[in-house]
ROLUMSE-19174 format. One record per residue (C-alpha): residue number from 1; chain; x, y, z. Coordinates in steps of 0.001 Angstrom, whole numbers, padded with zeros to 6 digits. Layout:
<nodes>
{drenro NUM vexpa A px X py Y pz Z}
...
</nodes>
This chain:
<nodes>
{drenro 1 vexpa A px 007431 py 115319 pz 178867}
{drenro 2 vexpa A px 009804 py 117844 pz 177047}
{drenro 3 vexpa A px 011788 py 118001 pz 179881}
{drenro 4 vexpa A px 012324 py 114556 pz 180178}
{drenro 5 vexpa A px 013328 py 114545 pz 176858}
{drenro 6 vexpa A px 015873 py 116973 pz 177095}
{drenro 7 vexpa A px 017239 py 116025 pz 179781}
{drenro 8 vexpa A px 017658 py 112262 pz 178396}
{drenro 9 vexpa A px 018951 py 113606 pz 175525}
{drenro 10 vexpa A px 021567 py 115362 pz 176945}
{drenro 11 vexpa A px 022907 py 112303 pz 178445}
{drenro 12 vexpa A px 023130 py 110716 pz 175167}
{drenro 13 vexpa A px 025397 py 113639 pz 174117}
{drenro 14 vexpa A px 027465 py 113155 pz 177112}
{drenro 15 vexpa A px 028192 py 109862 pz 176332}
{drenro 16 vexpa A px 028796 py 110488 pz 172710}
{drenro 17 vexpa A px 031119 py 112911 pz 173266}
{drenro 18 vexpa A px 033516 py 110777 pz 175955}
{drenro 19 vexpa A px 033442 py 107691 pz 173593}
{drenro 20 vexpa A px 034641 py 109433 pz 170747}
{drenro 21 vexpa A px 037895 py 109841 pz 172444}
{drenro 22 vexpa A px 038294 py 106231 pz 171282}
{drenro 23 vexpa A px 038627 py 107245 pz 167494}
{drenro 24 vexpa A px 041296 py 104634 pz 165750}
{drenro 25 vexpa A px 039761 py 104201 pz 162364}
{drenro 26 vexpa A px 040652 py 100798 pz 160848}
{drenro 27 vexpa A px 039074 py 097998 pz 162364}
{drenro 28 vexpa A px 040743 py 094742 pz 163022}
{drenro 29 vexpa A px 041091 py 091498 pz 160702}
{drenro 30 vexpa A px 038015 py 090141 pz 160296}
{drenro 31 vexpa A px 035675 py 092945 pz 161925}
{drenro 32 vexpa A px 034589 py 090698 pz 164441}
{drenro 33 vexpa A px 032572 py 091649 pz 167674}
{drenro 34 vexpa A px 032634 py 090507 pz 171345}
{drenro 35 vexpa A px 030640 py 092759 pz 173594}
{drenro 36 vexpa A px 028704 py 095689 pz 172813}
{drenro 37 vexpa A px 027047 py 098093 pz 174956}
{drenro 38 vexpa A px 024478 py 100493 pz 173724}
{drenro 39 vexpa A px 022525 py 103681 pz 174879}
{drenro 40 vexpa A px 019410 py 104082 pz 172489}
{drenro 41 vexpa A px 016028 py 106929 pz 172616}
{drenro 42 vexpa A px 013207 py 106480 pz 171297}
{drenro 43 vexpa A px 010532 py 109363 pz 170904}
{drenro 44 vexpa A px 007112 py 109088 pz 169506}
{drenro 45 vexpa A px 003755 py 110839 pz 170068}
{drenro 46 vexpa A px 003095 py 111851 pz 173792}
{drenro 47 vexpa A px 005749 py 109560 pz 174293}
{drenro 48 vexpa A px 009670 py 108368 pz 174836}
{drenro 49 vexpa A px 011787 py 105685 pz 175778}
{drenro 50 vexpa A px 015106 py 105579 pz 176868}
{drenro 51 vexpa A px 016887 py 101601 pz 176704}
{drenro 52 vexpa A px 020842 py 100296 pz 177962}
{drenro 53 vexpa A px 021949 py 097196 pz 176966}
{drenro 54 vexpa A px 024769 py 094803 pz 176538}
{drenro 55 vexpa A px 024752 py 092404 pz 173791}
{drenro 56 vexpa A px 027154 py 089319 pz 173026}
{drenro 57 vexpa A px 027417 py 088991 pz 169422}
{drenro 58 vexpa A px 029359 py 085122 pz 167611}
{drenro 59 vexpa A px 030025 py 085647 pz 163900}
{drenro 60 vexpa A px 028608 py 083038 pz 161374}
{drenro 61 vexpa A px 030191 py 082176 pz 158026}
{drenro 62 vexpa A px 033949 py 082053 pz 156642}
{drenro 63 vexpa A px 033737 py 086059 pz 156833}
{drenro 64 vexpa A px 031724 py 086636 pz 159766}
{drenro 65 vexpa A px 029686 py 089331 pz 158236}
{drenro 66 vexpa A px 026673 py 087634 pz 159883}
{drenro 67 vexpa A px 025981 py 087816 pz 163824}
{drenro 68 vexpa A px 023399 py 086036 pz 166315}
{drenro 69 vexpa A px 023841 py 087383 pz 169873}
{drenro 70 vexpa A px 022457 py 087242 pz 173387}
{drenro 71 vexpa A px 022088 py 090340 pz 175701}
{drenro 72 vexpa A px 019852 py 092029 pz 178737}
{drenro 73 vexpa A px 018434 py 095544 pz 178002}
{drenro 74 vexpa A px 016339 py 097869 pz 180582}
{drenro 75 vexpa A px 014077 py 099602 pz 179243}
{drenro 76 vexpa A px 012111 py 102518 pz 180854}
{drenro 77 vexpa A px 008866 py 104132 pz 178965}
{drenro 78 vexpa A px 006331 py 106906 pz 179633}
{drenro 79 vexpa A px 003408 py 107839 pz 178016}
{drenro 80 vexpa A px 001109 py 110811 pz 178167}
{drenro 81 vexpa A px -002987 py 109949 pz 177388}
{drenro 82 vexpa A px -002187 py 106310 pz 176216}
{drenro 83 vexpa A px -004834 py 104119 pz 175296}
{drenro 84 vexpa A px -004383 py 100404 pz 176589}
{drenro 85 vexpa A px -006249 py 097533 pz 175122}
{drenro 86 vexpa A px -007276 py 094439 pz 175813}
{drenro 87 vexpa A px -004353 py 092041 pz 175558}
{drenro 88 vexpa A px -005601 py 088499 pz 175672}
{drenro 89 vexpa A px -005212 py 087290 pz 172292}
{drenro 90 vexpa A px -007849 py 084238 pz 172701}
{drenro 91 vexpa A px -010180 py 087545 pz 173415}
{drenro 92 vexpa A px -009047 py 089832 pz 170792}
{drenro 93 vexpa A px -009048 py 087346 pz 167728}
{drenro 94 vexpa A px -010380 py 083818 pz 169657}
{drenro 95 vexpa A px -007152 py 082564 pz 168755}
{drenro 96 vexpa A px -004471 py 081194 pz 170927}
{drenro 97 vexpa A px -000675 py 080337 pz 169953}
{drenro 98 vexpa A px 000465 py 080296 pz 166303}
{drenro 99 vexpa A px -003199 py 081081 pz 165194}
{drenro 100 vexpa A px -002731 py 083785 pz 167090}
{drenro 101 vexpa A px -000083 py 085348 pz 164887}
{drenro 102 vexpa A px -002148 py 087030 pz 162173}
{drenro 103 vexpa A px -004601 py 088575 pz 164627}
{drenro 104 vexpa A px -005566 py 091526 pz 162151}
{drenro 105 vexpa A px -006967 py 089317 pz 160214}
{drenro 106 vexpa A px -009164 py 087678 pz 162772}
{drenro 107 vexpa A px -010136 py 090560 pz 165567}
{drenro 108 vexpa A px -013558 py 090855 pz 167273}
{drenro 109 vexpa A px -013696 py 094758 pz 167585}
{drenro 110 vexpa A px -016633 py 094180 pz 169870}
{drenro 111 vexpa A px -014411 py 092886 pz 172373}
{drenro 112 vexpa A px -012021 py 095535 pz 172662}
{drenro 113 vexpa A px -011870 py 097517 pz 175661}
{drenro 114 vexpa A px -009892 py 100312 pz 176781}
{drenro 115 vexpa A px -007747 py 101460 pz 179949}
{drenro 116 vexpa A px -006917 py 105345 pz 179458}
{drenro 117 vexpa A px -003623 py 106538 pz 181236}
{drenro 118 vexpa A px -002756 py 109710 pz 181556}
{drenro 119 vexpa A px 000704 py 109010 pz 182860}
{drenro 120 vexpa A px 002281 py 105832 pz 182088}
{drenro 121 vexpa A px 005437 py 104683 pz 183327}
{drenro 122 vexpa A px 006733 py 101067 pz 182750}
{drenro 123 vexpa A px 010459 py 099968 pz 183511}
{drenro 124 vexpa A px 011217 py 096221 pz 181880}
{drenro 125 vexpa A px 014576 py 094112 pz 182527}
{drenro 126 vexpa A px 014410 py 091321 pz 179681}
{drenro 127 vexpa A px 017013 py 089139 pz 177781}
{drenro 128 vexpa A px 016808 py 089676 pz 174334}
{drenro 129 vexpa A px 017740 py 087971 pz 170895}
{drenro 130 vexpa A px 020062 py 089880 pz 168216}
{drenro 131 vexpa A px 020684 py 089304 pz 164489}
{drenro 132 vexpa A px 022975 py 092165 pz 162868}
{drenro 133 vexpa A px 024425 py 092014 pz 158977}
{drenro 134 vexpa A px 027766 py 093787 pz 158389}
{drenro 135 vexpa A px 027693 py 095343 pz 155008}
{drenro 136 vexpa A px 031348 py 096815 pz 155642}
{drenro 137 vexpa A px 033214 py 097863 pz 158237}
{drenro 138 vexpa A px 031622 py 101151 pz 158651}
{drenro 139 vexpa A px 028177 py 100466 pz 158333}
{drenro 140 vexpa A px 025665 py 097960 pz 159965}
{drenro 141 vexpa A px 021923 py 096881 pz 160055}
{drenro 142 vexpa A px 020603 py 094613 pz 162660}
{drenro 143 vexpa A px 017265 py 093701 pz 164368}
{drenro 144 vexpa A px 016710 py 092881 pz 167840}
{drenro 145 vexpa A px 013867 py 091778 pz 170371}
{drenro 146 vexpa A px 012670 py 091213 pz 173895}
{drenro 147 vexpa A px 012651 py 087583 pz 175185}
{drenro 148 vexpa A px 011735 py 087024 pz 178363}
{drenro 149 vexpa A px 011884 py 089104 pz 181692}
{drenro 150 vexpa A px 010028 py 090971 pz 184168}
{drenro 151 vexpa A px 008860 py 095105 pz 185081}
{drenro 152 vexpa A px 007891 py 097015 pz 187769}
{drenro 153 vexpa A px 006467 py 100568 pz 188335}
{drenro 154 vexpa A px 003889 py 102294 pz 190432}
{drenro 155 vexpa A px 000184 py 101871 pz 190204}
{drenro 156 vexpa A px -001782 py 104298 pz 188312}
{drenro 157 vexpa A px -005466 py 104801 pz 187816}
{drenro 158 vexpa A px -007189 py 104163 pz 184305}
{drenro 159 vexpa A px -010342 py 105327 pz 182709}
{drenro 160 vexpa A px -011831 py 101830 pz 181876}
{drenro 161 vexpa A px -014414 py 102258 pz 178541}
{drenro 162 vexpa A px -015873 py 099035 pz 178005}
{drenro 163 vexpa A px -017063 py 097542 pz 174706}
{drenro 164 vexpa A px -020286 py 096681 pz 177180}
{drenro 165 vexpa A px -021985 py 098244 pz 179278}
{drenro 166 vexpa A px -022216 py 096882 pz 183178}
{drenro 167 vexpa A px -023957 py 098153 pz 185251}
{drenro 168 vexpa A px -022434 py 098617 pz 188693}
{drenro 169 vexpa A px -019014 py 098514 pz 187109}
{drenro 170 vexpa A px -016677 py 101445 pz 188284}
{drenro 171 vexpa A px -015244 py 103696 pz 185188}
{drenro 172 vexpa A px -012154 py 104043 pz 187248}
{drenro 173 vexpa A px -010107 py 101382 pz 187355}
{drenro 174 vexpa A px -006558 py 101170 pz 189255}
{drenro 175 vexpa A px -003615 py 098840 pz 187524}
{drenro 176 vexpa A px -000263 py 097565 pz 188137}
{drenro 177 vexpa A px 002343 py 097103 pz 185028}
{drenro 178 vexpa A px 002645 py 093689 pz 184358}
{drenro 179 vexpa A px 005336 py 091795 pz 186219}
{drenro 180 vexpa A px 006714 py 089048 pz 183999}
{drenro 181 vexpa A px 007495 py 089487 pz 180071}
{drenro 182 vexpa A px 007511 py 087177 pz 177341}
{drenro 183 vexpa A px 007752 py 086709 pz 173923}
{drenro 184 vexpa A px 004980 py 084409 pz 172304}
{drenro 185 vexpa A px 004451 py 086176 pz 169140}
{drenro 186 vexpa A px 002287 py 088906 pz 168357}
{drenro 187 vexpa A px -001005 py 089240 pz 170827}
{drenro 188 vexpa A px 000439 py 085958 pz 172570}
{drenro 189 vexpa A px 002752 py 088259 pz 173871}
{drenro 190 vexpa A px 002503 py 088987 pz 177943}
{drenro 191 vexpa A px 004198 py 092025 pz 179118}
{drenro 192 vexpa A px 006728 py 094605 pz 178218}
{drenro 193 vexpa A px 008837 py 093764 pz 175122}
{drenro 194 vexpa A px 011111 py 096236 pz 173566}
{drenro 195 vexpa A px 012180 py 095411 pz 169634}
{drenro 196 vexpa A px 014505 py 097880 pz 167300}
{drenro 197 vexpa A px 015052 py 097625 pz 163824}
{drenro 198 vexpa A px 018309 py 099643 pz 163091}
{drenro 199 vexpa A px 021842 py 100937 pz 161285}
{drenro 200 vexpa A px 024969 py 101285 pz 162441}
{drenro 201 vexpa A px 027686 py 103326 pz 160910}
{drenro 202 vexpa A px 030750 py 103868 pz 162735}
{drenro 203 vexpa A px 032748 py 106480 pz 163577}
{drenro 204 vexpa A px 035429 py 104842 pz 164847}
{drenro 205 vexpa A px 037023 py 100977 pz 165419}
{drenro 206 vexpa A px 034557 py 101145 pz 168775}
{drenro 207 vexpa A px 032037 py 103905 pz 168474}
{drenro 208 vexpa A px 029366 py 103892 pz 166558}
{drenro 209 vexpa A px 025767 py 106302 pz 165856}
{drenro 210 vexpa A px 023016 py 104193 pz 165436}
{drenro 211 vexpa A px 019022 py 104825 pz 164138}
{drenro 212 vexpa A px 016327 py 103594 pz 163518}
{drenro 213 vexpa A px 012703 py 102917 pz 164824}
{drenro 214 vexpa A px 011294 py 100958 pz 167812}
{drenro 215 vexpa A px 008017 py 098807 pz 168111}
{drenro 216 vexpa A px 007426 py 098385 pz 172146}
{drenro 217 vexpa A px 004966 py 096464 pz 173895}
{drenro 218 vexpa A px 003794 py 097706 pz 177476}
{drenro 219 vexpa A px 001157 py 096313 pz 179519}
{drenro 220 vexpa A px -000605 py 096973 pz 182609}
{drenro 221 vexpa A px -002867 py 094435 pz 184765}
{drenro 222 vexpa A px -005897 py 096252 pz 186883}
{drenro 223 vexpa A px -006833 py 094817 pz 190229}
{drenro 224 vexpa A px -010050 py 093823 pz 189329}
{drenro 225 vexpa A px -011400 py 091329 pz 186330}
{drenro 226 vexpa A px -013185 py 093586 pz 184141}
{drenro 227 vexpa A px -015927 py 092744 pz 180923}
{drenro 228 vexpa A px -014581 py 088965 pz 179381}
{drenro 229 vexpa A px -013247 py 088386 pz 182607}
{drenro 230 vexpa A px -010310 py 090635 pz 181641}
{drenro 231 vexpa A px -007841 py 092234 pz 183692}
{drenro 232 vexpa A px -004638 py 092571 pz 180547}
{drenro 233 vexpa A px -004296 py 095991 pz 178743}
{drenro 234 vexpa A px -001927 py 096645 pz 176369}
{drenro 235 vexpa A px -000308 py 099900 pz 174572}
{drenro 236 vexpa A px 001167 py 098924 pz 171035}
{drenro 237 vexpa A px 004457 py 102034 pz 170513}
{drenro 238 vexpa A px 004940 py 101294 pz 166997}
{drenro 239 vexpa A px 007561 py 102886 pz 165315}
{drenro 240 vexpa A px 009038 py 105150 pz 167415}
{drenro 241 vexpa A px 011925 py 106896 pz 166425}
{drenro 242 vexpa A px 015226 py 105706 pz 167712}
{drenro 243 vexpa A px 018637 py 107238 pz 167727}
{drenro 244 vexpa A px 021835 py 105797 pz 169934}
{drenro 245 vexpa A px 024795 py 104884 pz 170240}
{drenro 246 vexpa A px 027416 py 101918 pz 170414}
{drenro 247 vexpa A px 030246 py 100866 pz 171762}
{drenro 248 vexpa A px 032305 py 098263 pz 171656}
{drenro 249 vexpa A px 035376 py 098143 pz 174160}
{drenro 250 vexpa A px 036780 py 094864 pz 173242}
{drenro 251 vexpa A px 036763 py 095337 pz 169263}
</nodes>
């Protein structure tokens, strides 16, 4: 895992230090974007993410301060000793769609089971959805999210600890990651969905550092239907820490 680290941060470094070759200061009229393209880590406990993207941003308002955009980002994860859950929110709360929203509120504990992985490893290739506020030309805050999409990875097998005993049910279990992503909201959600909450400052007219934190969905399917008739897990990364960069060739 600390390898993997290193070695991904190093790249970020890399790429830091050839953008900032691009170091005009003064941005144009209007600070308005076009294309950006961004290289972002995330590390948390036992785990780390690593995320590219390119992101079309349009400009609202008579000073285009505000920006909606559209974009793809690929996403890779992995996970040491991760705990998976059951995903199905009509399961976890017995709510479906916009009840489904506030399932905190609402969750049966007793029918929450768990997949164990050891080593996780979950690629995602999903559109996303971008809001970012400029508060002046040298600093930024934006938020941005997972829509829709699909993963891949290889198989692994998963300690299965079930809110019920069964008898004649296997504790090892083997899974797939979850081929198609979407965004529903909350435990509607199916799949792997990266989100990041973040700041921009910037060094230059096209490079720029950004941090922040990262809440990522991943989720695994096991061959078999398990207790509830079950075969959705899902590992909640919350607030990961993030650090990247930007660029912005066009700007």
């Amino acid at each position: 895992m600390k390898n993997k680290i290193i070695i991904t941060a190093s790249a970020l470094l890399i790429a830091l230090s050839t953008f900032s070759q691009n170091n005009a200061m003064t941005p144009p009229a209007g600070y308005k974007y076009n294309s950006n393209f961004d290289v972002a880590l995330g590390v948390g406990r036992d785990q780390f993410s690593g995320a590219i993207s390119w992101v079309r941003f349009y400009g609202i308002g008579k000073n285009k301060k505000f920006k909606i955009g559209y974009g793809l980002r690929f996403t890779s994860y992995f996970g040491s000793n991760q705990n998976y859950i059951t995903a199905p929110s009509k399961i976890i709360s017995g709510q479906t769609g916009s009840k489904g929203w506030f399932p905190k509120l609402k969750n049966f504990p007793e029918n929450l089971d768990t997949l164990f992985i050891s080593k996780a490893q979950v690629n995602a290739l999903n559109a996303s959805i971008n809001l970012q506020y400029s508060f002046s030309p040298k600093f930024d805050v934006g938020f941005n999210i997972d829509a829709v999409g699909f993963s891949f990875g290889a198989k692994q097998s998963g300690k299965f600890i079930s809110s019920i005993r069964l008898v004649g049910m296997s504790e090892t279990q083997t899974a797939s990651v979850t081929s198609f992503n979407l965004l529903l909201v909350s435990n509607n959600d199916i799949g792997t969905l990266n989100s990041e909450f973040y700041a921009i400052y910037w060094f230059s007219n096209k490079l720029g550092v950004k941090g922040g934190f990262i809440v990522l969905f991943t989720e695994y399917t096991t061959d078999n239907k398990l207790t509830f008739d079950n075969n959705r897990f899902r590992n909640k990364s919350e607030r990961m820490g993030m650090i990247g960069i930007t660029y912005t060739p066009f700007k």
